[in-house]
C-alpha positions as CSV (number, residue, x, y, z in Angstrom):
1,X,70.0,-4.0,-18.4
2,X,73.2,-2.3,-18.4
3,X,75.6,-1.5,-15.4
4,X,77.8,0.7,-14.5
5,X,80.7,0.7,-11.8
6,X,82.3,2.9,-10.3
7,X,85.5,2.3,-8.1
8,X,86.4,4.1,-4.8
9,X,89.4,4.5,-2.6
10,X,89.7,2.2,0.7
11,X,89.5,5.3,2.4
12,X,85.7,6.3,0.9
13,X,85.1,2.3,1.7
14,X,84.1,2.7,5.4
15,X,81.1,5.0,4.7
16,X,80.0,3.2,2.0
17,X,77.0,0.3,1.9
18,X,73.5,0.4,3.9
19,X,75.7,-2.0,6.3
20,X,78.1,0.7,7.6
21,X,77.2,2.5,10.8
22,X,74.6,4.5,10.5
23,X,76.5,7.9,12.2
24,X,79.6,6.9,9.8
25,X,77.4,7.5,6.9
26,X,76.1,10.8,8.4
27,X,79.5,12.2,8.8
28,X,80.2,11.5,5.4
29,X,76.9,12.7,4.2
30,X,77.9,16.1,5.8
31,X,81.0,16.1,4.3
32,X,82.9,15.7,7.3
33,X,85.2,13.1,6.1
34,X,89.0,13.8,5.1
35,X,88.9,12.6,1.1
36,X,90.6,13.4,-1.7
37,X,88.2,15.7,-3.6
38,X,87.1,13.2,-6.8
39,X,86.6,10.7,-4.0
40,X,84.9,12.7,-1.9
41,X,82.4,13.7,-4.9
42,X,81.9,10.2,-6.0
43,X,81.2,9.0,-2.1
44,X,78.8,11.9,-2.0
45,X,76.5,11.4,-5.2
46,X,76.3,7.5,-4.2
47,X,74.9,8.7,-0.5
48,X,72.6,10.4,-2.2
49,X,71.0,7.2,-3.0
50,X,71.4,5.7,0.3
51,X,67.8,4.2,1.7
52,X,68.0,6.4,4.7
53,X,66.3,9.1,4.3
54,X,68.1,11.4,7.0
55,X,71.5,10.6,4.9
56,X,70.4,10.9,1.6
57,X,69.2,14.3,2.5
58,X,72.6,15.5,4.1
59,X,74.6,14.1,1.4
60,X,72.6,16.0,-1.4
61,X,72.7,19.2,0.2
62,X,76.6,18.6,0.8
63,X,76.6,18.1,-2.6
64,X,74.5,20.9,-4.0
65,X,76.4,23.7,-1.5
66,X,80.3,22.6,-2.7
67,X,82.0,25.9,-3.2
68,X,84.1,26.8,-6.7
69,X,87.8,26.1,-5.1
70,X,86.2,22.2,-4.8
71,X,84.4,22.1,-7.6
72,X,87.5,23.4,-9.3
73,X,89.6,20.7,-8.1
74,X,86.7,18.1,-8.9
75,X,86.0,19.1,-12.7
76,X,89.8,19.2,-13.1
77,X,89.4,15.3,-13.2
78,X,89.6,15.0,-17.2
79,X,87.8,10.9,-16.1
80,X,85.0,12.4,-14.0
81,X,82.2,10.3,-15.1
82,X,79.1,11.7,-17.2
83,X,76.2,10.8,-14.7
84,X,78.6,12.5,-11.8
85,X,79.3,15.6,-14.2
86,X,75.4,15.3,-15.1
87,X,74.6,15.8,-11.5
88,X,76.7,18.5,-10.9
89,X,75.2,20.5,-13.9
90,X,72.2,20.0,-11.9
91,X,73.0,21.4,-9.0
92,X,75.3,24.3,-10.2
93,X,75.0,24.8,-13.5
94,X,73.4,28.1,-13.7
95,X,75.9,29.8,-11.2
96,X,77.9,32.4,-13.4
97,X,81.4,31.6,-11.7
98,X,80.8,27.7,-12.4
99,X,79.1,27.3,-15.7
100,X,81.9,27.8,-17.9
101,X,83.8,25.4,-15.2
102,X,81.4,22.4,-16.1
103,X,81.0,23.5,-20.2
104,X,84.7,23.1,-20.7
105,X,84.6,19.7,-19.5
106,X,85.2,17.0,-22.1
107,X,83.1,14.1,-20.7
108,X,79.7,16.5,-20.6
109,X,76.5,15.5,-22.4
110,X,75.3,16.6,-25.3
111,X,72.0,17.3,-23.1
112,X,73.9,18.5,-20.5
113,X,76.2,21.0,-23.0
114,X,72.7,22.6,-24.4
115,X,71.4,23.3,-20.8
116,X,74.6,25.1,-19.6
117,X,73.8,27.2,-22.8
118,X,70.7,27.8,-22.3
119,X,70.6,28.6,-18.6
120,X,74.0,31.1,-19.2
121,X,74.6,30.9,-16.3
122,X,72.2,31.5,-14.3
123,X,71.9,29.8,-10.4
124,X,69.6,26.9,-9.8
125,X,69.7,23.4,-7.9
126,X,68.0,20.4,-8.2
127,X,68.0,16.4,-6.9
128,X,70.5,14.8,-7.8
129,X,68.9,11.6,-8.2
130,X,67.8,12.7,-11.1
131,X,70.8,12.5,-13.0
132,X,71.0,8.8,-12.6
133,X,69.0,5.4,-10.9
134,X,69.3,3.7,-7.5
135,X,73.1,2.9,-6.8
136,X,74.0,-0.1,-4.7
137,X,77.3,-1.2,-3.5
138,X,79.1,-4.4,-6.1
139,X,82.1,-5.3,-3.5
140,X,83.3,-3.2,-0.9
141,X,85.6,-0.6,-2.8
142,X,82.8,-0.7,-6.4
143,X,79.4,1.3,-6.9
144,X,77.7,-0.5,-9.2
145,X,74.4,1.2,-10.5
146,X,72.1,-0.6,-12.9
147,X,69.5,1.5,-15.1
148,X,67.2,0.1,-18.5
149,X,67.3,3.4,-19.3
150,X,71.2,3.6,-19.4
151,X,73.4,3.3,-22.6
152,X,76.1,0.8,-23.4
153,X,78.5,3.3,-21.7
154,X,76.3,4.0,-18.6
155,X,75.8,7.3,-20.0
156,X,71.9,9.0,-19.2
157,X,71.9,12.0,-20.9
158,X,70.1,15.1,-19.1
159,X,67.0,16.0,-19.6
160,X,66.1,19.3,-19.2
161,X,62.6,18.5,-17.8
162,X,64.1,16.9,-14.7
163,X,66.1,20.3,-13.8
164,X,63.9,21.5,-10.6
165,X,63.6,24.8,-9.5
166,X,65.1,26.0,-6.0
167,X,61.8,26.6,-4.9
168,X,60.6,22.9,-6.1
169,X,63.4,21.4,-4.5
170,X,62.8,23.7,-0.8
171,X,59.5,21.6,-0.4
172,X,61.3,18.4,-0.4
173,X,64.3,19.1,1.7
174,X,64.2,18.8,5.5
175,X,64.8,21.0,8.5
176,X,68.3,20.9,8.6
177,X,69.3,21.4,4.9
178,X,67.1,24.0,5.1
179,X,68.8,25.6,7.5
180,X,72.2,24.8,6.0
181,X,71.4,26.3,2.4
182,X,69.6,28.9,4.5
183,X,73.2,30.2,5.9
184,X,75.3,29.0,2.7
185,X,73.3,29.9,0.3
186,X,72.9,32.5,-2.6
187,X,70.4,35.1,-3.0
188,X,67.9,33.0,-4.6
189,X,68.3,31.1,-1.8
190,X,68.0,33.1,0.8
191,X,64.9,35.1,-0.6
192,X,63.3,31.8,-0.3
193,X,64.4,30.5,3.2
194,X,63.4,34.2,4.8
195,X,59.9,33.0,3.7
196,X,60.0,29.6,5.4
197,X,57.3,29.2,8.0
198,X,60.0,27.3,10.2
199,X,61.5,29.9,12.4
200,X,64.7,27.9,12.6
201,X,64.9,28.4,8.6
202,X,63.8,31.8,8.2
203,X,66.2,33.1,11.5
204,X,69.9,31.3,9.8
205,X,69.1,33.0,6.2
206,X,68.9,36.7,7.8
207,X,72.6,35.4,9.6
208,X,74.0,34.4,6.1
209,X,77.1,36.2,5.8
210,X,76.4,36.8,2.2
211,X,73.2,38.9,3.1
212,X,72.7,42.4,1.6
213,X,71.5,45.8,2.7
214,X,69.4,45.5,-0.2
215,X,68.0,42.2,1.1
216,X,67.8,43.7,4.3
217,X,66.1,46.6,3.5
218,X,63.5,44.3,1.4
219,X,62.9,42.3,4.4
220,X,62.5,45.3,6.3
221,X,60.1,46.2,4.8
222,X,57.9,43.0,4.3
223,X,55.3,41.5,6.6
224,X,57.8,38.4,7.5
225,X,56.2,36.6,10.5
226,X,59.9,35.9,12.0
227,X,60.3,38.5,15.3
228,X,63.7,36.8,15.5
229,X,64.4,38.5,11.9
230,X,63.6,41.5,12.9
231,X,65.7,41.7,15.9
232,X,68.8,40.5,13.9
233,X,68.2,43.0,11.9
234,X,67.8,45.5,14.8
235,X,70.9,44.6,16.7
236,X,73.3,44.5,13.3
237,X,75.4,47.8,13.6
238,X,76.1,48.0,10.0
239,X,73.1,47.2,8.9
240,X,71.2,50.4,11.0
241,X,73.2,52.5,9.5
242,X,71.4,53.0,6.6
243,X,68.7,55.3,7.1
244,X,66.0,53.7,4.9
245,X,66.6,50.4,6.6
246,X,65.5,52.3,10.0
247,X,62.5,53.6,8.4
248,X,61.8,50.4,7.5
249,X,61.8,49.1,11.1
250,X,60.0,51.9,12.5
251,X,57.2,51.4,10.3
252,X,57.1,47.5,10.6
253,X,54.7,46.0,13.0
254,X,57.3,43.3,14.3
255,X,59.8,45.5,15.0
256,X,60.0,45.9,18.9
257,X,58.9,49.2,20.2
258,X,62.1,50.4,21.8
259,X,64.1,49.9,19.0
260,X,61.4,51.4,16.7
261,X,60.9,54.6,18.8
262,X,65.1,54.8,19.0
263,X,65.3,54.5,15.1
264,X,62.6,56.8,15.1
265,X,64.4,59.5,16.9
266,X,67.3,59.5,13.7
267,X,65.3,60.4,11.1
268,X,64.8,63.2,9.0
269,X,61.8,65.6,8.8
270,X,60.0,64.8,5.9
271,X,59.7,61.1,6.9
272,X,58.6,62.3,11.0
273,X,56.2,64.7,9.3
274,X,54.7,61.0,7.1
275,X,54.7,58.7,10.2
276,X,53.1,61.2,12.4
277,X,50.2,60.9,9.8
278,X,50.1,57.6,9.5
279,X,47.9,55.3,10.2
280,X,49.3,52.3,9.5
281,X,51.8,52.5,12.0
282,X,51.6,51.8,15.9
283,X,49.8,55.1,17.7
284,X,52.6,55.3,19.8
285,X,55.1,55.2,16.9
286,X,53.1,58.4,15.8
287,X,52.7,60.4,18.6
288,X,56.3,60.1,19.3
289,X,57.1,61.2,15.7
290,X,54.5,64.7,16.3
291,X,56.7,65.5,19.4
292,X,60.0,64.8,17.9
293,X,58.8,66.8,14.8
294,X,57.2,69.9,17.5
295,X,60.3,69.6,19.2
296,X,62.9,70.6,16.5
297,X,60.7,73.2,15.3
298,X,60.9,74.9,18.5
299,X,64.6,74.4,18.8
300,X,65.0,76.1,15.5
């Protein structure tokens, strides 16, 4: 069985080891430790292997939302090792603005190399576990992992059956990285964490920052269970600006009935002549839209 080591700074020391303080592991695990970044990537992927649950959870979805001004200064490490490179082709490789980031690196895969081509580019994440065995702690500043699988180098090569898709790797993540890749996260992302059953989930994706009117009006439009994303939605002045996204909330269910019957009041004709038809709208929704309609004709 062949080992490999890897060496950290005294500084990534204190978080590192099942023996350190539980909360000090945390803290790194979110990221919320002042490192340089290569130690700071390395401290990461080994958390990721940590036997606490809770931890190895928070460091891997630390690891799997580091933005490209990090990852920059991480892949500019020419000595970044090939199971930590590995992992990050996991995790980003199929973003557009980071692929050719991770391709031109010279310690990447052959396996690894063939995926980025493959993918071109596209977004995905998956577990970073995958990309290498257990890791345990040699002395105090070493990670030492031990693998039969690994080569005389402590090289794994990828293998492309182990790349998970973001909706594989939703059903194993917990509450709380849900909810973070649910606010950081990109569209794939968010399209599924406005779907999660968990209000808590579904309620931070419609307050990503990132969020479209396209999304929007999508969501608008869809029988989400969330009232809380509907209202969002509702109270977002930029967002109720665009006239198809307040047809969209008159005619869902969930939206609330004042704010439904004021967005009704703003649209045109041709859409209050179709909801005073309707019958898949609330009766109240409808009658309101034959009076509005009645109204401007008489006006005219």
């Amino acid at each position: 069985m062949s080992k490999v080591t890897f060496r950290i700074s005294a500084a990534a020391a204190p978080y590192v080891g099942a023996d350190k303080p539980r909360e000090n592991r945390l803290q790194a695990a979110a990221g919320r430790v002042v490192l340089p970044p290569g130690d700071l990537v390395l401290l990461l992927y080994y958390l990721c292997h940590d036997p606490d649950p809770e931890v190895k959870q928070q460091a891997m979805g630390t690891l799997r939302s580091l933005q490209r001004p990090l990852l920059e200064q991480i892949l500019a490490d020419r000595e970044l090792h090939p199971q930590i490179l590995d992992a990050l082709v996991q995790l980003h490789g199929r973003k557009p603005e980071i692929a050719p980031l991770l391709a031109g690196h010279q310690n990447l895969s052959e396996k690894a190399a063939a995926f980025l081509k493959a993918q071109g580019g596209a977004a995905t994440a998956a577990d970073p576990r995958a990309a290498a065995p257990h890791a345990a702690p040699h002395k105090e500043h070493d990670l030492e992992e031990a693998d039969e699988k690994t080569g005389p180098d402590g090289d794994e090569p990828i293998d492309e059956e182990e790349y998970q898709s973001k909706y594989q790797m939703a059903q194993s993540m917990g509450v709380s990285d849900k909810i973070k890749v649910a606010m950081t996260g990109d569209k794939e992302w968010r399209a599924i964490m406005i779907k999660d059953n968990n209000k808590l989930v579904s309620g931070a994706a419609i307050k990503n920052p990132r969020m479209t009117e396209s999304e929007v009006l999508g969501i608008a439009k869809s029988q989400i269970q969330n009232d809380e994303v509907i209202r969002v939605i509702c109270a977002n002045k930029d967002w109720i600006k665009n006239p198809q996204i307040r047809k969209a909330l008159v005619e869902n269910h969930k939206t609330p009935l004042p704010n439904a019957l004021r967005f009704l009041g703003t649209l045109g004709e041709k859409d209050l002549a179709n909801l005073a038809k309707s019958k898949n709208i609330n009766s109240i929704i409808a009658t309101q839209a034959r009076k509005i309609l009645l109204s401007k004709k008489e006006n005219r």
